[in-house]
VOBA-1610 file (N, C-alpha, C; in pm, whole numbers, padded with zeros to 5 digits, always signed):
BEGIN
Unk+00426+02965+03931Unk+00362+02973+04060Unk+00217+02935+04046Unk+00179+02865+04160Unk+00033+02815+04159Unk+00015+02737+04059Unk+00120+02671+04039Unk+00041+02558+03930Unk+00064+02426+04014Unk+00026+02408+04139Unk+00044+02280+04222Unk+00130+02217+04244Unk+00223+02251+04224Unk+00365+02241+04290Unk+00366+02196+04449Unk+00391+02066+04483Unk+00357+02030+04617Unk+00502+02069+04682Unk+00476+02150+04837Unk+00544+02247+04888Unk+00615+02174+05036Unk+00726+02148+05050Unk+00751+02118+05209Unk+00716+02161+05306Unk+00674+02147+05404Unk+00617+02211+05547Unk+00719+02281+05563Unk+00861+02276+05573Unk+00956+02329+05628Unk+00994+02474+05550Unk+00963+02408+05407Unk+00968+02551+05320Unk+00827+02652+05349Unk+00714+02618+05348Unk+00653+02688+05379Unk+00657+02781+05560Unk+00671+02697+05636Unk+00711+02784+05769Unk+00822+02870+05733Unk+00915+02871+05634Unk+01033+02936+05672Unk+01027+03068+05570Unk+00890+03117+05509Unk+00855+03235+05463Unk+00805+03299+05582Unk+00769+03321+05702Unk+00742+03403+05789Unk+00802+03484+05839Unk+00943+03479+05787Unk+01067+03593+05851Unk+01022+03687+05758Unk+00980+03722+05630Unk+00959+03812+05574Unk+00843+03909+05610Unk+00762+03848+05683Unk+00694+03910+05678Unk+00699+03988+05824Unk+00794+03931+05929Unk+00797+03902+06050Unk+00954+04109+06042Unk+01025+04063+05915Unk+01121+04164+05909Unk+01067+04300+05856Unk+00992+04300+05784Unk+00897+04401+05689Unk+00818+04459+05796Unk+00753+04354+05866Unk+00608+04468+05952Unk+00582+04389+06073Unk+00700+04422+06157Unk+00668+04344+06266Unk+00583+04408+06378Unk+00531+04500+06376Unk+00433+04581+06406Unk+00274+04540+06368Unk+00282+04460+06285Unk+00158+04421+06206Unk+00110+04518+06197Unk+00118+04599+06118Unk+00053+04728+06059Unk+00033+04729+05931Unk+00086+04670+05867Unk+00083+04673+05714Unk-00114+04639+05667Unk-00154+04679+05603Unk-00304+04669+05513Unk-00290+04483+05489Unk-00360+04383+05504Unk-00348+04254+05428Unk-00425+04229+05321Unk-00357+04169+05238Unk-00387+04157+05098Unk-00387+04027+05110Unk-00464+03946+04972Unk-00449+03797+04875Unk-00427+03838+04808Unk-00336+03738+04746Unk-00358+03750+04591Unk-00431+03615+04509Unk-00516+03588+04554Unk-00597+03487+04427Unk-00537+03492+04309Unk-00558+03397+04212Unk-00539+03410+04059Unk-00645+03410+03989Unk-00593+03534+03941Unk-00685+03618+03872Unk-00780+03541+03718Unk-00921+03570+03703Unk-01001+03430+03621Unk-00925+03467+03489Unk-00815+03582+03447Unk-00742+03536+03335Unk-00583+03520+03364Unk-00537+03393+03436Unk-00476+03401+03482Unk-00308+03345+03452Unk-00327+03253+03322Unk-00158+03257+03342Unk-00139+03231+03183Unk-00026+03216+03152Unk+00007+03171+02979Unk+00180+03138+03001Unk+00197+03041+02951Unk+00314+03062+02930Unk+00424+03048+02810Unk+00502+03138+02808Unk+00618+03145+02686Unk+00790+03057+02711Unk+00782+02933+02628Unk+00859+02844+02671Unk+00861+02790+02797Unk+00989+02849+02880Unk+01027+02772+03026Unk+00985+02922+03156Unk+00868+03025+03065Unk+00833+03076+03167Unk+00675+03150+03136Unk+00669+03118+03271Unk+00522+03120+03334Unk+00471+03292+03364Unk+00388+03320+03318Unk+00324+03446+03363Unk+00193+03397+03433Unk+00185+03446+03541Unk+00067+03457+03615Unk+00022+03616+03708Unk-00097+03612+03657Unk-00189+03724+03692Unk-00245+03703+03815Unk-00277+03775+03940Unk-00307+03788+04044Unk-00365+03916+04081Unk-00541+03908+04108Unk-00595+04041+04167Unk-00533+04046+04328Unk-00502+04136+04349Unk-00481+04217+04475Unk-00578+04258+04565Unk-00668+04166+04688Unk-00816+04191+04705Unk-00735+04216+04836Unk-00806+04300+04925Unk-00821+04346+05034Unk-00908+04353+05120Unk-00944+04268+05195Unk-01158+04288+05329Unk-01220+04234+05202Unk-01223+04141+05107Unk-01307+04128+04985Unk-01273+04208+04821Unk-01238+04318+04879Unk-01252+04370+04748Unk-01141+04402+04639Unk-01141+04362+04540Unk-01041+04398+04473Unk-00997+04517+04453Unk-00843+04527+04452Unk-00775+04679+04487Unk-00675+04695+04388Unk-00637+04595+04298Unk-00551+04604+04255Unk-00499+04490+04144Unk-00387+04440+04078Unk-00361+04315+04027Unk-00233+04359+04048Unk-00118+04192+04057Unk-00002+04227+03978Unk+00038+04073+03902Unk+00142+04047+03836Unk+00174+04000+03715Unk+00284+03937+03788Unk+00285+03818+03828Unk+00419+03763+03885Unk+00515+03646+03740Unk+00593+03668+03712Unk+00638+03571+03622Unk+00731+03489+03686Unk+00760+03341+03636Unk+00831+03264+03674Unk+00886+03186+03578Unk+01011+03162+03626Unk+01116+03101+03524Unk+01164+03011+03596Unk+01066+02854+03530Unk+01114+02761+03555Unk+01251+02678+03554Unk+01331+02711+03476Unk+01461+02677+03461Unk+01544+02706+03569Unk+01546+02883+03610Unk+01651+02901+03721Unk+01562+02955+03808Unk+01484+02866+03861Unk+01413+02874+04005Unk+01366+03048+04052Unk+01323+03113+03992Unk+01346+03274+04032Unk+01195+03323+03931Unk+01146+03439+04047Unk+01022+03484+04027Unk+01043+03647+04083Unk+00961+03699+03965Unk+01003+03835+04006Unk+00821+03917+03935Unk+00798+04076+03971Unk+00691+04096+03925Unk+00707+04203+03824Unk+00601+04194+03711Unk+00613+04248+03550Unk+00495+04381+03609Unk+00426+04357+03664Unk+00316+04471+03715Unk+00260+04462+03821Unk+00273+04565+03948Unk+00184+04615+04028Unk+00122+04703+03988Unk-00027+04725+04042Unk-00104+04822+04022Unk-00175+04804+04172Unk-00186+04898+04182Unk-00274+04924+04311Unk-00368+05094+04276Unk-00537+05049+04279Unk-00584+05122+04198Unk-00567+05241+04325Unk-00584+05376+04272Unk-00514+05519+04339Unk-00566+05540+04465Unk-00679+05504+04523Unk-00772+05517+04615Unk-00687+05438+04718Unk-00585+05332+04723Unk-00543+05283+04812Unk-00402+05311+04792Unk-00342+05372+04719Unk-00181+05387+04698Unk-00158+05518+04858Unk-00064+05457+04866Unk+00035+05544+04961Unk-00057+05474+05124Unk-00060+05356+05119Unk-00133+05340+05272Unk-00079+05172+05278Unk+00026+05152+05213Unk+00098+05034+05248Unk+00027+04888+05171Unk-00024+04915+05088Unk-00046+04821+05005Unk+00046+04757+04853Unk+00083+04822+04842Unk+00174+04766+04732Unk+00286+04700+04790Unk+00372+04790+04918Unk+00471+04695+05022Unk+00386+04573+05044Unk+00278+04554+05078Unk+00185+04448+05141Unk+00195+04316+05018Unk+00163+04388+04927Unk+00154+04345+04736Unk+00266+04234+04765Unk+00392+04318+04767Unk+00533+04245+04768Unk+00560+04161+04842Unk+00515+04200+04989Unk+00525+04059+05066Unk+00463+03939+05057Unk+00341+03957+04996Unk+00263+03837+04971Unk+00347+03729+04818Unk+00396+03836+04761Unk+00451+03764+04616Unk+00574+03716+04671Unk+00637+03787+04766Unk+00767+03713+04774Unk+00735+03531+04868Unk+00610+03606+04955Unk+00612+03454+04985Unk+00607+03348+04934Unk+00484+03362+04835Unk+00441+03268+04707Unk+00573+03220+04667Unk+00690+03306+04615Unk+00798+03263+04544Unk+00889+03178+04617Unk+00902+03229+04755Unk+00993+03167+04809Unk+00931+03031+04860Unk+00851+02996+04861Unk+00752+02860+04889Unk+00742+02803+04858Unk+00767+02844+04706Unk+00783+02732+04588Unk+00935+02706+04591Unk+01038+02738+04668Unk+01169+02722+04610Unk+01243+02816+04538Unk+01168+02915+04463Unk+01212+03040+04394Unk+01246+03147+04499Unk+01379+03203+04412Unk+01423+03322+04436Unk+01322+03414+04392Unk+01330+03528+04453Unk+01226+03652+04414Unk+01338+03754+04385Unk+01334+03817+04253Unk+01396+03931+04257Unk+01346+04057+04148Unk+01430+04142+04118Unk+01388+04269+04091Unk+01394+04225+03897Unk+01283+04337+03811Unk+01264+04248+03696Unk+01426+04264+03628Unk+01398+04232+03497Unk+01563+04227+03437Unk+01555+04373+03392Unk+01476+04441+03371Unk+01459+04575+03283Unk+01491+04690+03378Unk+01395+04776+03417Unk+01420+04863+03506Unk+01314+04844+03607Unk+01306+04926+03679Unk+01211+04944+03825Unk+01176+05123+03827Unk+01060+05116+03823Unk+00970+05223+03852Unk+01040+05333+04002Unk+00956+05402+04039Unk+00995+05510+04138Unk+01005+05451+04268Unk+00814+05419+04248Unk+00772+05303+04327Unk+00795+05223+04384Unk+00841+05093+04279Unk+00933+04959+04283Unk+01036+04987+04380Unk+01112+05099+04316Unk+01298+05098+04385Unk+01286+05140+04566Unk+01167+05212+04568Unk+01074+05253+04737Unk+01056+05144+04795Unk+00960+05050+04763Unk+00960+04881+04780Unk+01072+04823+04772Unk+01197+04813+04721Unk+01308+04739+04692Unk+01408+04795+04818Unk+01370+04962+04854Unk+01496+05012+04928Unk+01470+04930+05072Unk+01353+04908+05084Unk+01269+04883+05233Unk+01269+04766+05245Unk+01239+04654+05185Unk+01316+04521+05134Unk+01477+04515+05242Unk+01541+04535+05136Unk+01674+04584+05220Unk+01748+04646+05305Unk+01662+04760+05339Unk+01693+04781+05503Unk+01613+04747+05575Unk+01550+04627+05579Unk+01449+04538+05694Unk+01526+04402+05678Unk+01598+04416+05543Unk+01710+04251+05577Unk+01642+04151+05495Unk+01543+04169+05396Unk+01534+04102+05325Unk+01543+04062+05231Unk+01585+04146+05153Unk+01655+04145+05002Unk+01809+04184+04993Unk+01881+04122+04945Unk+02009+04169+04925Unk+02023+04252+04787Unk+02128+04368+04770Unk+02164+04435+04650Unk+02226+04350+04586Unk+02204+04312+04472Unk+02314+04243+04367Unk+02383+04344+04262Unk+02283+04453+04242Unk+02410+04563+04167Unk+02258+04689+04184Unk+02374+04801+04283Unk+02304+04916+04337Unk+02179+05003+04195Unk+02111+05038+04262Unk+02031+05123+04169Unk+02105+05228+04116Unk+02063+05267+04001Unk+02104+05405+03952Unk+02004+05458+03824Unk+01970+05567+03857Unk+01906+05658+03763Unk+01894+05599+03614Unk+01812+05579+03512Unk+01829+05528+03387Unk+01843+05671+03284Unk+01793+05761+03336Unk+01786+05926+03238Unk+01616+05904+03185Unk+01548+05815+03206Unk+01410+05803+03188Unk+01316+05819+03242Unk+01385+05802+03419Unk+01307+05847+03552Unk+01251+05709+03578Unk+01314+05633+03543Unk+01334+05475+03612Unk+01462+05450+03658Unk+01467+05335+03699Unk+01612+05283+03790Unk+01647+05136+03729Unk+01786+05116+03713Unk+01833+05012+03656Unk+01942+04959+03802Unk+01927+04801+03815Unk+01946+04804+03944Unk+01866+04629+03946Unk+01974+04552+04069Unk+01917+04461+04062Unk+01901+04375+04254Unk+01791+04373+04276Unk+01764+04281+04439Unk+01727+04163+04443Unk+01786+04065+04503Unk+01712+03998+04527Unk+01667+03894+04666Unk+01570+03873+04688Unk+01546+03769+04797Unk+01571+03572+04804Unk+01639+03570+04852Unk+01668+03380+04848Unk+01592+03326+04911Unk+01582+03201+04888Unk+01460+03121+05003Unk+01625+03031+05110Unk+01541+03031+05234Unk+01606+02974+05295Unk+01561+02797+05332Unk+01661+02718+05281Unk+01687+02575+05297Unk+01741+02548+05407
//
């Protein structure tokens, strides 16, 4: 992601349902995500890129979007949203902005291969009952106090 990848008009208009299904209220906090000045490396056929999380100017946060060029699909290795803004709709906000990025480029967005945080699976449940992520195999408890479990979002062609 963000490495200039020239984007169809048609693909780009057709990320607005996400954001249109998530918070159609427009209530959600708005975020960028710029790329962050240490921002990407990559290992073989996939891309890590770093992104601060700025909000009215100020940075609030980063997260870690990786992408795997081979099978078109982008998913995130870290949100952080520093504590002062957690629980006021910024990390949901976080997600919508990454899924757009992904789906813009042509990538699927989905949940990482490992597990998902408390957090994450909160973001993932809301995803899917707003209709934008489908379950590909339900969450369940890991005994670690993470969730193993897989979502994901398609781009629409």
């Amino acid at each position: 992601m963000g490495d200039g990848t020239r984007i169809s008009k048609d693909v780009v208009s057709d990320v607005a349902w996400v954001r249109e299904r998530v918070d159609p209220e427009h209530t959600l906090p708005k975020v960028e995500l710029p790329v962050s000045p240490d921002n990407l490396y990559m290992r073989g056929t996939l891309v890590f890129t770093k992104y601060d999380v700025v909000h009215e100017g100020r940075t609030i946060g980063e997260v870690t979007i990786n992408t795997d060029l081979v099978n078109h699909a982008c998913w995130t290795n870290k949100v952080h949203i520093d504590e002062e803004f957690r629980g006021q709709g910024f990390g949901l906000s976080t997600y919508v902005s990454a899924i757009e990025k992904s789906l813009s480029e042509g990538n699927t967005f989905r949940t990482h291969d490992w597990s998902q945080t408390t957090e994450a699976k909160h973001v993932w449940d809301i995803l899917v009952e707003k209709g934008v992520a489908t379950v590909v195999e339900p969450f369940v408890p890991d005994g670690r106090g993470r969730f193993n479990g897989h979502c994901e979002v398609k781009p629409r062609m």
